[in-house]
C-alpha positions as CSV (number, residue, x, y, z in Angstrom):
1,X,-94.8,-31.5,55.1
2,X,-94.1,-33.4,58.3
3,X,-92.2,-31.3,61.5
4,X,-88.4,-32.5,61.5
5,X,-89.2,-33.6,65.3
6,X,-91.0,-36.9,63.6
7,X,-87.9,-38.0,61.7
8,X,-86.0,-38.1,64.8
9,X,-88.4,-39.5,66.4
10,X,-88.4,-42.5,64.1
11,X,-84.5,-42.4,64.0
12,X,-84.3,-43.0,67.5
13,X,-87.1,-45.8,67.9
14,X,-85.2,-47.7,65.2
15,X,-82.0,-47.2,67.4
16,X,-83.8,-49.1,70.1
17,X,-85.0,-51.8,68.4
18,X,-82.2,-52.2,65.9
19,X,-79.3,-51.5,68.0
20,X,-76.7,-53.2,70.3
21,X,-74.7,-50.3,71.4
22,X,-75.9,-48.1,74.0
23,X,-73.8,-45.5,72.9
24,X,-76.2,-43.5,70.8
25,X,-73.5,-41.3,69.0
26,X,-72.3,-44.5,67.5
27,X,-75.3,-46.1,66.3
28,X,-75.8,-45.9,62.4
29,X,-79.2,-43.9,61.6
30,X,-82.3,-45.2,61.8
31,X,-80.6,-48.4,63.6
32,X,-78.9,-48.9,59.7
33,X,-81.9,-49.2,58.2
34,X,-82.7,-47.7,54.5
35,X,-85.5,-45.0,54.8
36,X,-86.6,-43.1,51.7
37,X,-88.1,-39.6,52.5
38,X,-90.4,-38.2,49.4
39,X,-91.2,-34.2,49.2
40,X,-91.7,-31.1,47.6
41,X,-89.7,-27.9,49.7
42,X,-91.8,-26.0,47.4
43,X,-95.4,-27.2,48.8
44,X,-96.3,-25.7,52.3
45,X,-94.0,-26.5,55.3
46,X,-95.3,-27.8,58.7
47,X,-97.8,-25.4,60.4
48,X,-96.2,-23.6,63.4
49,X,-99.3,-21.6,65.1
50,X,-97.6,-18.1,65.7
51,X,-94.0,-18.8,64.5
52,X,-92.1,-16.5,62.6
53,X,-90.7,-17.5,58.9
54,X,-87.4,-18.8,60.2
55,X,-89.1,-20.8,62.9
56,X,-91.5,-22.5,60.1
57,X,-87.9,-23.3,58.0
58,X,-86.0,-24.4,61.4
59,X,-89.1,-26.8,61.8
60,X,-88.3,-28.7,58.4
61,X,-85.8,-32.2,58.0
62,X,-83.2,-30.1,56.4
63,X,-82.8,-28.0,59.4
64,X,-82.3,-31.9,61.7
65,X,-79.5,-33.7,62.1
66,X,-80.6,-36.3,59.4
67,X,-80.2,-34.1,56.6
68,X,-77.0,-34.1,56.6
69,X,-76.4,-37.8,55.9
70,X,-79.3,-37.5,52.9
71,X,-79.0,-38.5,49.8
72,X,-80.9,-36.1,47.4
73,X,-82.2,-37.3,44.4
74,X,-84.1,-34.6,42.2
75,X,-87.1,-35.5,40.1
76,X,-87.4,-33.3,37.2
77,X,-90.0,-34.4,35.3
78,X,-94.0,-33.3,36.0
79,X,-96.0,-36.5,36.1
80,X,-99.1,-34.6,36.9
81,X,-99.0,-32.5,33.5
82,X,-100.8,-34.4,30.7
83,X,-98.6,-34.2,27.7
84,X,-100.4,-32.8,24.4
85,X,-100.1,-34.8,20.8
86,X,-99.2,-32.0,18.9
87,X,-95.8,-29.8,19.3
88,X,-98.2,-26.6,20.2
89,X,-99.3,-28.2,23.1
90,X,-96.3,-29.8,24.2
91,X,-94.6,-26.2,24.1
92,X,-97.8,-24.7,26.0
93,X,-97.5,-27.9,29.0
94,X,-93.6,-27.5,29.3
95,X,-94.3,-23.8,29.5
96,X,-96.9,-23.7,32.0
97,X,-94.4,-26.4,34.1
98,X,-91.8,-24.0,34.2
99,X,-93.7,-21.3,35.6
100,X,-95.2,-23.7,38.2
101,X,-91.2,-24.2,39.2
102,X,-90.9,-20.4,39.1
103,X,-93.8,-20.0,41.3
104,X,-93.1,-22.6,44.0
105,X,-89.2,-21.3,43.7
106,X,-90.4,-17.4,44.1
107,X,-88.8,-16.4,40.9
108,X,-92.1,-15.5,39.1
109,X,-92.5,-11.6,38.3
110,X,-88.9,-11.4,39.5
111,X,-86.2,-13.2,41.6
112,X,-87.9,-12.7,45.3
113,X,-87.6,-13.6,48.7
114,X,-90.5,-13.7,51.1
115,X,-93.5,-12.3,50.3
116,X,-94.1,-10.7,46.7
117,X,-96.9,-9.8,43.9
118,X,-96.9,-11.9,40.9
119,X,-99.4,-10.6,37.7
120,X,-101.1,-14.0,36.3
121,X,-102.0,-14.5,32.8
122,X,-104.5,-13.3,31.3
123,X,-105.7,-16.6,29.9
124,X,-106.1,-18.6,33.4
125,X,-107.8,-15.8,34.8
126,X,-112.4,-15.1,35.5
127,X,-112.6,-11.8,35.0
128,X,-115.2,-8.9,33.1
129,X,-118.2,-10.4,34.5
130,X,-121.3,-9.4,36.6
131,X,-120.9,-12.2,39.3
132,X,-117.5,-14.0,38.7
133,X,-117.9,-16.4,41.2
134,X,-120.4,-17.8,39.4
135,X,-118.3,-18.3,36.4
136,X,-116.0,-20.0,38.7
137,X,-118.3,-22.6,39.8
138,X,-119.5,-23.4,36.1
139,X,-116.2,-24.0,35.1
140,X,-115.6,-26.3,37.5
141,X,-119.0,-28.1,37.7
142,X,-120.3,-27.4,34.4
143,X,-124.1,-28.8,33.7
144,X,-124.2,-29.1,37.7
145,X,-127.8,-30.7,38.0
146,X,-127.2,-32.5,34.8
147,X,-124.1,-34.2,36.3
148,X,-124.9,-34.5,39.8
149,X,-125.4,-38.4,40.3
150,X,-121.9,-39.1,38.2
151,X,-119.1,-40.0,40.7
152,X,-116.2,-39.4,38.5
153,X,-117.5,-35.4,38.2
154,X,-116.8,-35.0,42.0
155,X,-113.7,-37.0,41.7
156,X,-111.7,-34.9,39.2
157,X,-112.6,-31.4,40.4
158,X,-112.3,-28.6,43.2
159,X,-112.9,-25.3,43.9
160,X,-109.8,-24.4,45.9
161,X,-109.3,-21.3,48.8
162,X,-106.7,-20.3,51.2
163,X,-109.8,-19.6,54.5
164,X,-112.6,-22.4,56.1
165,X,-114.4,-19.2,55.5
166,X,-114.4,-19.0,51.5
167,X,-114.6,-23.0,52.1
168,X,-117.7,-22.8,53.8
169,X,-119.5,-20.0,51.8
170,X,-118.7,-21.9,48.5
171,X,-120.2,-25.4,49.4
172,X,-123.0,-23.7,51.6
173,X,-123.9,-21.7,47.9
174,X,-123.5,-25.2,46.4
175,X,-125.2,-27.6,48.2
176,X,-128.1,-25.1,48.0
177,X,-128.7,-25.8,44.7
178,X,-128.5,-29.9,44.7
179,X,-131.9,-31.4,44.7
180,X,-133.0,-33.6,47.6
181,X,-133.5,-32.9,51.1
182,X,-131.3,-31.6,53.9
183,X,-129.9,-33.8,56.5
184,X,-129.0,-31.7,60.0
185,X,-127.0,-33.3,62.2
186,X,-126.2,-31.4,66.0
187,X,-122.5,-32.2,67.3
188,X,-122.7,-32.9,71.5
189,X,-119.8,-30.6,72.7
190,X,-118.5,-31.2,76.0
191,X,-115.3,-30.3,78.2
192,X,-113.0,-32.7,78.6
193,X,-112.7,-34.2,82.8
194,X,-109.3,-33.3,83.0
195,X,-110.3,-29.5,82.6
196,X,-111.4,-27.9,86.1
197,X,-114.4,-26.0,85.8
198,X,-115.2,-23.1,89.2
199,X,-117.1,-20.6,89.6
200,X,-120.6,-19.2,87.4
201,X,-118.3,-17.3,85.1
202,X,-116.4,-20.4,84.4
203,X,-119.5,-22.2,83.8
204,X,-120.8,-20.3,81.2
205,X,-117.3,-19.9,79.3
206,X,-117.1,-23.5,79.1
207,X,-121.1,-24.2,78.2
208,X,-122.5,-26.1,75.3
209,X,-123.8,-23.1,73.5
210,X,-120.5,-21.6,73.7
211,X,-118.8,-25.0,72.1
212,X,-121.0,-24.8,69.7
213,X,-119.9,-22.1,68.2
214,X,-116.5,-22.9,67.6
215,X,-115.2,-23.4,64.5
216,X,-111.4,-25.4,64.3
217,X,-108.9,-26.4,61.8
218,X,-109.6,-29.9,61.2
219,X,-112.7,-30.4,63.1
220,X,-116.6,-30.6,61.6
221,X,-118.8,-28.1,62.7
222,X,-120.9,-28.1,65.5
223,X,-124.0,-28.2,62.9
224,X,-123.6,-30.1,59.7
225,X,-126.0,-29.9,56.9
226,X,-125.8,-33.2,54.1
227,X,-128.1,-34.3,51.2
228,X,-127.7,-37.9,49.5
229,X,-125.4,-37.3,46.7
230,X,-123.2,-34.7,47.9
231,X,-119.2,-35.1,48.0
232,X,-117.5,-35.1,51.2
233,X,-114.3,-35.8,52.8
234,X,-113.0,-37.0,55.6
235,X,-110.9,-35.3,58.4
236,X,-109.7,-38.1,60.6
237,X,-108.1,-41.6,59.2
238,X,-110.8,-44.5,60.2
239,X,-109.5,-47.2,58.2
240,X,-106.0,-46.9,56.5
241,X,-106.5,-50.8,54.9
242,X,-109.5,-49.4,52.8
243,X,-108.1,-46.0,52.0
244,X,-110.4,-44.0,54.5
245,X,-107.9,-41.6,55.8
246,X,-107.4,-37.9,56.1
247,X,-108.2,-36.4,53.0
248,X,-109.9,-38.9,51.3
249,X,-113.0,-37.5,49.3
250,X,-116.4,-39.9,49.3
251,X,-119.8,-39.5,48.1
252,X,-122.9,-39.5,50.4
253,X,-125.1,-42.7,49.8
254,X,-127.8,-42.7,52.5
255,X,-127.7,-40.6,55.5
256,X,-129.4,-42.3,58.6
257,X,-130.0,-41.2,61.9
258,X,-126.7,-42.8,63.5
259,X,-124.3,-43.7,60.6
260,X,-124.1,-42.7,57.1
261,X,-123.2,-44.8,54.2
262,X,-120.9,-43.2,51.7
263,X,-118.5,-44.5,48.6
264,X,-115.1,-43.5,48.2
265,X,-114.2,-41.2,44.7
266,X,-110.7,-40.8,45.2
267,X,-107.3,-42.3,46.2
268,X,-106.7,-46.4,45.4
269,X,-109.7,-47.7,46.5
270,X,-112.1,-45.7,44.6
271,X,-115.6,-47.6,44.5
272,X,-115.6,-49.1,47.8
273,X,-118.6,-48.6,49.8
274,X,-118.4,-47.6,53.6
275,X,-120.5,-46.5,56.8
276,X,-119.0,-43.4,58.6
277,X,-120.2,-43.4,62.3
278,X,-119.6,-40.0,64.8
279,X,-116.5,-39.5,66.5
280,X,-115.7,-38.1,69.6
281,X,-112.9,-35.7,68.4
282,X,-110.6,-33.5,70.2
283,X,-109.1,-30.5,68.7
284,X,-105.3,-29.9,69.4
285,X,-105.4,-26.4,68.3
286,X,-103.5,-24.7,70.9
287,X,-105.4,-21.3,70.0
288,X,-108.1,-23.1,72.4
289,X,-107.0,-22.4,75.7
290,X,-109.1,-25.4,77.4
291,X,-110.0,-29.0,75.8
292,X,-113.0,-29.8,75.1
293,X,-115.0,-33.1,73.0
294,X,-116.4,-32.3,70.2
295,X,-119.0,-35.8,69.1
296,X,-119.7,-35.4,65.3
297,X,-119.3,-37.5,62.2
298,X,-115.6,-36.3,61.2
299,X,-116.5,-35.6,57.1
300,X,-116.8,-31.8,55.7
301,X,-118.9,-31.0,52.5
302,X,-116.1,-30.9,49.7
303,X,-117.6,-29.1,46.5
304,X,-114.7,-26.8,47.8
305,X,-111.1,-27.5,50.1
306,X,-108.6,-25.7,51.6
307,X,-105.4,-25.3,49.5
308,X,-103.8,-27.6,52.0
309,X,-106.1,-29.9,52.1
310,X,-105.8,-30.0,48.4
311,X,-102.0,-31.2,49.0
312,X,-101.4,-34.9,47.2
313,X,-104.5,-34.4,44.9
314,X,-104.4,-34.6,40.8
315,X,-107.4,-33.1,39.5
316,X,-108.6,-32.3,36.1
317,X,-110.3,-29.1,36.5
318,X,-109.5,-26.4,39.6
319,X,-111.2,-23.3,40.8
320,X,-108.7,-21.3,42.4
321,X,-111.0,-18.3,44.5
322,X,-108.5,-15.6,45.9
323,X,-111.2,-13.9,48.3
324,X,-108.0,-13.6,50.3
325,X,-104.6,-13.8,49.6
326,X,-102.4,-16.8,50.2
327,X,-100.9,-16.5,53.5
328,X,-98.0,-18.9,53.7
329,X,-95.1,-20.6,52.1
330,X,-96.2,-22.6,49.2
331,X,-99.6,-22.4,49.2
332,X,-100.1,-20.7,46.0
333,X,-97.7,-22.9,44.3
334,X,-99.7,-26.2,45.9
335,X,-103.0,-24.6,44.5
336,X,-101.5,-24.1,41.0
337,X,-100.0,-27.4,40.7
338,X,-102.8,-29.8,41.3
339,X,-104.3,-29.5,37.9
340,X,-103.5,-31.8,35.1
341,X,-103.3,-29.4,32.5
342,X,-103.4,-25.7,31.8
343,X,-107.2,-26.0,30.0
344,X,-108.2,-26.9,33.8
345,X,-107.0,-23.9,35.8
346,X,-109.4,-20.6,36.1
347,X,-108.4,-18.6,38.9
348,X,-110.5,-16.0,40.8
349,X,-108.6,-12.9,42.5
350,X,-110.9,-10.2,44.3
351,X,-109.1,-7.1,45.2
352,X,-109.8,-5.2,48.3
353,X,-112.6,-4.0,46.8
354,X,-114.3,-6.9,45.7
355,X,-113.7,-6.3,42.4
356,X,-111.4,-8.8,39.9
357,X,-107.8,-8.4,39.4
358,X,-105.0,-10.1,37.7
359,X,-102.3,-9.2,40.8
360,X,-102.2,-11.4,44.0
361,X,-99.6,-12.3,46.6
362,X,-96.8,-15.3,46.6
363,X,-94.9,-16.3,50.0
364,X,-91.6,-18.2,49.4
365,X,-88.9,-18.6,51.9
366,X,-86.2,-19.8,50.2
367,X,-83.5,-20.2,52.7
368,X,-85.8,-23.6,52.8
369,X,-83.7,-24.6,49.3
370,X,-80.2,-23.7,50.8
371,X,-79.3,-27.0,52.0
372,X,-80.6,-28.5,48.8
């Protein structure tokens, strides 16, 4: 979900350019220009690093100026959802939809607001075994070895999480167990000139094994471990024209000493081959007090994402591990929804314990549906 601050933004760059009359109060939106916004209120709402629940809805287009010369027009029916060929199935897809709507809406285990517990069936659930996340990862990747060199496995499935953390564990257990060997590549961390380092204690905040050791939102790590065959995505757009943007998952071809050579699995331009070079990125996390460069090929291993990097994705078969509850609006609701069918969701929920349970958390802040 994009920040409301973007909209206007573009509303008032098309005023310049489209407009005659300096007085901006009379100038027709977006310079009278036709713009068609697409969204989902019920998928998670722009990111706002230590905001409370009304500053994250404040932060959305409905809360702008614009909204109020919208036009809504409601889609109602699930294009993602594969329809079955006999009326049993059709029932079981146009129920499962429904409860999708109840969960993104909050109205699942009871009309809600905020945060709330929601029980999940029985049958979508990994549960009464010895090591359950290992039941996880078979359903999603079943016959791993077996299937390995097959690009349209990776394509079609994920093993989704709310935390990097579960991320990380999950395709660090994974790509332990793909034949081949190991790739490691060592990021060059720097501060950026523009940051004024002093004295000895400043030094040694600020020094390269202390950058190292950072681990950011959006950024690859400072030590990345790849084997030929391996899905990955990328976390930085290179080259919109052939579909290598933010988000978009490719498998590892060769991995050389400066560039790697990768195809793409999902999006438009699935089959085109590409070389990935390092990047000097810079992270914009404002958790980091002090910038700093981080020089590093901008891909991630991908057996498993982050729910919201998971956002725009149609997959066949999703892992959903609850190590740790979801922690914002929509998330759950973005995690349950990328699956094409009911057959193709198993969901993992570890109580504080550690142990499996059918009861985990839902945040919906529907004052966001209001203006709707």
């Amino acid at each position: 979900m994009i920040h409301k601050h973007a909209f206007e933004a573009l509303d008032k760059s098309l005023k310049d350019v489209l407009c005659t009359d300096t007085n901006m109060a009379d100038q027709p939106l977006f310079g009278g220009k036709v713009v068609v916004f697409g969204g989902d209120f019920r998928q998670i709402l722009p990111v706002m690093q230590g905001g409370s629940n009304q500053d994250v809805v404040t932060s959305c287009l409905t809360s702008s100026y614009i909204w109020r010369e919208c036009k809504v027009l409601n889609l109602t029916k699930n294009m993602r959802l594969l329809q079955g060929n006999n009326p049993s199935e059709i029932q079981e897809t146009g129920d499962f939809a429904q409860w999708l709507l109840d969960i993104g809406e909050g109205k699942a285990g009871g009309d809600n607001d905020g945060d709330s517990e929601i029980v999940i069936p029985h049958d979508l659930l990994i549960h009464d075994s010895s090591d359950p996340v290992s039941d996880l990862i078979d359903f999603v990747y079943p016959s791993f070895l077996d299937n390995f060199g097959e690009q349209d496995f990776w394509s079609e499935r994920a093993i989704l999480a709310p935390t990097n953390e579960v991320v990380d564990d999950i395709n660090g257990r994974l790509l332990s167990l793909v034949p081949g060997e190991e790739h490691e590549y060592l990021s060059s961390d720097s501060v950026c000139q523009d940051e004024i380092v002093g004295d000895d204690v400043e030094h040694n905040l600020y020094s390269p094994d202390v950058l190292n050791c950072l681990h950011i939102s959006g950024i690859p790590n400072h030590r990345l471990v790849l084997k030929v065959g391996v899905p990955v995505m990328l976390l930085r757009n290179i080259d919109q024209r052939n579909g290598l943007c933010n988000g978009t998952r490719l498998q590892i071809v060769s991995l050389g000493k400066h560039v790697i050579e990768a195809v793409v699995i999902s999006g438009s331009n699935i089959g085109f081959r590409t070389f990935i070079p390092r990047l000097s990125l810079v992270p914009t996390d404002k958790r980091v007090v002090f910038r700093f460069k981080r020089r590093q090929f901008p891909i991630s291993v991908c057996f498993a994402m982050t729910i919201h990097k998971s956002q725009g994705q149609s997959l066949s078969r999703v892992g959903l591990y609850l190590k740790d509850p979801v922690f914002s609006h929509g998330q759950l609701y973005v995690a349950l929804s990328r699956v094409k069918s009911k057959k193709g969701l198993k969901i993992l929920i570890l109580d504080e314990d550690g142990r499996p349970t059918n009861v985990t958390r839902n945040i919906v802040y529907k004052s966001i549906f209001s203006n709707l």
